[in-house]
C-alpha positions in Angstrom: 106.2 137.5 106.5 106.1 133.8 104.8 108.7 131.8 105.1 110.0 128.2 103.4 112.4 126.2 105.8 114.2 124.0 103.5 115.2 120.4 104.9 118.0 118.6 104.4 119.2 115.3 106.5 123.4 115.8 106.5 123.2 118.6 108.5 121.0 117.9 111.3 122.1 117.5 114.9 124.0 114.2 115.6 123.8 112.6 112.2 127.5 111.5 110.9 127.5 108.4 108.9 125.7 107.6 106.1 123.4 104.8 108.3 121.8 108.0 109.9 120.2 109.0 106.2 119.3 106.0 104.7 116.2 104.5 104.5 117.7 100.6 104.9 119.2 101.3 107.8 118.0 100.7 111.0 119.4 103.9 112.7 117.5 105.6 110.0 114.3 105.8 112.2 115.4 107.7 115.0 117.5 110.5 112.7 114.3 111.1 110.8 112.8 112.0 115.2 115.8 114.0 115.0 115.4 115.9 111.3 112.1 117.1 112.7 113.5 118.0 116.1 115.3 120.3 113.8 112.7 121.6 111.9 110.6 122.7 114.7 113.5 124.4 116.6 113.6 126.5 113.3 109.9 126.7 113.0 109.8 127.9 116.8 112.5 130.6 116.5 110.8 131.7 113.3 107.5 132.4 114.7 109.2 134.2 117.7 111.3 136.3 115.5 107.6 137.7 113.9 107.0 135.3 110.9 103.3 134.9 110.0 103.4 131.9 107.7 105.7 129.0 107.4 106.0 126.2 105.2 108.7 123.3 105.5 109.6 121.3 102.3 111.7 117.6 102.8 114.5 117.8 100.6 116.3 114.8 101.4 116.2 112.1 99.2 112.8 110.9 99.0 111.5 113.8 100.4 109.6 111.4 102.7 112.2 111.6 106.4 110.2 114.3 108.4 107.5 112.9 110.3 104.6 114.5 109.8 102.9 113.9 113.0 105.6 115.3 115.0 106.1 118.2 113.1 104.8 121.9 114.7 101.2 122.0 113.6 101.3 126.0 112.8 103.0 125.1 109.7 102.1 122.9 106.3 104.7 120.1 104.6 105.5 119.5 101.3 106.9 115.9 101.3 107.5 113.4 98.4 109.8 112.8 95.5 108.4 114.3 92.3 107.8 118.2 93.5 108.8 120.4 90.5 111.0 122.3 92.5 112.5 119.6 94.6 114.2 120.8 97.6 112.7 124.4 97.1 108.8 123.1 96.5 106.9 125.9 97.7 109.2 128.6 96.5 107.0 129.2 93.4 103.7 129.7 94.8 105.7 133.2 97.0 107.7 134.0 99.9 109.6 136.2 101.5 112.0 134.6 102.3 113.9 130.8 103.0 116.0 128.7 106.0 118.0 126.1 105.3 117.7 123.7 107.7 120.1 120.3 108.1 122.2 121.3 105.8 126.0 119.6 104.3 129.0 120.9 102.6 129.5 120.7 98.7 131.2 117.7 96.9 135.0 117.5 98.1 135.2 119.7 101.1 137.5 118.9 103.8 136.3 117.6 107.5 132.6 118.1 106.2 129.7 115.3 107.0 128.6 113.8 104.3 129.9 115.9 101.7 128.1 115.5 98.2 126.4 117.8 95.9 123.6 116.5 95.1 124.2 112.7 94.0 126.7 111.5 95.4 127.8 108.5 93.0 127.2 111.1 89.9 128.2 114.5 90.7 131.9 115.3 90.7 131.6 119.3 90.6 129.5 122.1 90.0 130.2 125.5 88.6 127.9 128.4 88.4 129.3 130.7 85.9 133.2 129.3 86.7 132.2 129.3 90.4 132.6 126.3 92.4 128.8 125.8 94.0 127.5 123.1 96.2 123.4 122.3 96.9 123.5 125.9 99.5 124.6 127.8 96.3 122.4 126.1 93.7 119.3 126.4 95.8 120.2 129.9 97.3 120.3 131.3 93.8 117.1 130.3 92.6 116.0 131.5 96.2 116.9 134.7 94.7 116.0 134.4 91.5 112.1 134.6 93.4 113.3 137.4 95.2 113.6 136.0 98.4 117.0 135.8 100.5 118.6 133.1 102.3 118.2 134.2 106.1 120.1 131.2 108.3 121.5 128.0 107.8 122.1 124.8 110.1 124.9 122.1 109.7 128.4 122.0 110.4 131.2 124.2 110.5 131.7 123.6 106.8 128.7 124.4 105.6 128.7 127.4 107.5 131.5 128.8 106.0 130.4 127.7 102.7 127.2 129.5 103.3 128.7 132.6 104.4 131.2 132.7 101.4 128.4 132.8 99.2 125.6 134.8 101.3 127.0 137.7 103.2 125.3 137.8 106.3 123.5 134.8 106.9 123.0 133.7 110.1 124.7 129.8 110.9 124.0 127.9 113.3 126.7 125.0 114.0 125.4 122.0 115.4 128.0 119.7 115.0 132.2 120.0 114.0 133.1 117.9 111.6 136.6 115.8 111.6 136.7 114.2 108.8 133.7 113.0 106.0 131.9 110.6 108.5 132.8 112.3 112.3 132.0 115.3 113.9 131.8 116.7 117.5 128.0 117.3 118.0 126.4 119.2 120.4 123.8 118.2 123.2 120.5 117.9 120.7 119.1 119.5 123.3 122.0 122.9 123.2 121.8 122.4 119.0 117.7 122.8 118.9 118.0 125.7 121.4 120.7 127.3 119.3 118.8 126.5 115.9 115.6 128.1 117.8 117.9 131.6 119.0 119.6 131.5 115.4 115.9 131.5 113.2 114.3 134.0 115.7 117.4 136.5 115.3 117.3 136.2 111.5 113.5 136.7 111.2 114.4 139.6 113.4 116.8 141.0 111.1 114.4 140.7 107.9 112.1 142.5 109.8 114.8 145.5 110.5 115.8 144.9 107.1 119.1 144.0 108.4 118.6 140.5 106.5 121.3 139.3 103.5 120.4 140.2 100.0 118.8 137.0 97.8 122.0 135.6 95.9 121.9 136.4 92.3 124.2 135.1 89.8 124.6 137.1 86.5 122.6 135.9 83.6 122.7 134.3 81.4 124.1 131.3 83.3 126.8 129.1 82.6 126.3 125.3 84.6 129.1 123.2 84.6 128.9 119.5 85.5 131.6 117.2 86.5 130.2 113.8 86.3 132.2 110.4 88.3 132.2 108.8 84.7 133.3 109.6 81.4 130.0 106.7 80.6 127.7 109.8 82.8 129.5 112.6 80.8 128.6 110.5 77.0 124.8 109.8 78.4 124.5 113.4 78.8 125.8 115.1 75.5 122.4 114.9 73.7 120.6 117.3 76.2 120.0 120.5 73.7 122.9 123.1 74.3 125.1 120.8 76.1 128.9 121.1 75.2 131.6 118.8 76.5 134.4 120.2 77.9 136.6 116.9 78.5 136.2 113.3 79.6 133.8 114.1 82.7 132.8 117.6 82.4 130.0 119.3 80.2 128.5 122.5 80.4 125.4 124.0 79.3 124.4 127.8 78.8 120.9 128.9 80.4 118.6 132.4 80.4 118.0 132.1 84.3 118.2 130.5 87.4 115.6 128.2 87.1 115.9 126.6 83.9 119.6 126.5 85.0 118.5 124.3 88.4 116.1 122.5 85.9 119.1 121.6 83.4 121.3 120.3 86.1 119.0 118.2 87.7 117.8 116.9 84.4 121.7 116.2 83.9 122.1 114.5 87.0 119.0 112.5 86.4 120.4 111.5 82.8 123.5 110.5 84.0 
């Protein structure tokens, strides 16, 4: 079994501001310790649960915050900004199936840390096919697009239940209880890694049972709708081909598949 352990920052163990993410910061350091303290609980439980293979990619930001010489040597990184498939780099070349590890609740969800989908200062909403989606629901779906289901998550208690609205099944493990956009209860890192490392090995299990979630599908073709912050983001926009404008801040744009659906709205975002 190969596996792709998917890395956000938001999510992971003790981080609740935006100091703890962000590379100008001087807390920043010591979260990116704790991002791969993360990682490698996952990685751990993975490999106990029976995977063969796994590969971890850095999806946060610059897709440079896991430190690579303190990450489990079993498995191989894909780090950096430009990756094709961005958070999901490895995802193309085949597996079985995916964690998702550190991360945070979509744009505009109560008592969750950090809440955003995707940027922050552009992105408003998201809608797949009329559905309100955040980054778990975006990246799940092309997950399955490729076949391969979303086993377990990590974050807080609203990404959990964000996760398990869209993927029946998953496992989730909650590190940290949010109270409002920039608090949260945390667990001991110590009681959140050993929880992250019980959660992954139980979900490997599963897959292995084939007791594991099904990969998230969304019918095709596939409707993406983007609220933008500005109505300027929204008018830099409306030349992408296909795009329609729905009102001030929101567009939409029709698309054949997952993929060139997550390749619109990031070229979207990136327009904006």
């Amino acid at each position: 079994m190969k596996l792709l352990i998917a890395a956000d920052m938001e999510g992971i163990s003790g981080v609740v501001h935006t100091s703890h993410v962000r590379s100008e910061s001087s807390e920043y350091g010591r979260f990116r310790s704790l991002m791969t303290a993360d990682v490698n609980a996952a990685v751990e439980g993975a490999f106990l649960g029976g995977a063969e293979e796994v590969v971890v990619t850095d999806g946060h930001w610059n897709g440079l915050n896991i430190l690579i010489e303190e990450l489990d040597p079993r498995v191989r990184l894909n780090a950096g900004l430009a990756s094709p498939y961005a958070m999901l780099e490895g995802l193309q070349n085949g597996v079985d199936a995916a964690f998702f590890i550190g991360y945070h609740a979509r744009m505009g969800t109560i008592a969750g840390v950090i809440d955003h989908t995707w940027a922050s200062a552009k992105v408003e909403n998201l809608w797949l096919n009329g559905r309100l989606a955040g980054e778990t629901a975006l990246n799940g779906a092309v997950c399955g697009h490729y076949g391969a289901p979303v086993l377990m998550v990590s974050g807080d208690q609203a990404l959990a239940a964000e996760a398990s609205d869209w993927i029946r099944g998953v496992e989730t493990a909650v590190v940290k209880r949010a109270t409002s956009r920039l608090s949260a209860e945390c667990l001991p890192l110590e009681t959140a890694r050993q929880l992250i490392r019980s959660t992954a090995e139980r979900a490997v299990r599963r897959y292995l049972q084939n007791e594991a979630p099904r990969p998230l599908e969304i019918k095709t073709p596939i409707t993406v709708a983007v609220e933008f912050a500005t109505s300027a983001m929204a008018d830099s926009v409306e030349i992408f081909p296909g795009v329609r404008r729905l009102d001030g801040r929101r567009v939409e744009v029709v698309m054949p598949n997952m993929p060139a659906a997550y390749f619109a709205f990031r070229s979207l975002v990136a327009m904006a």
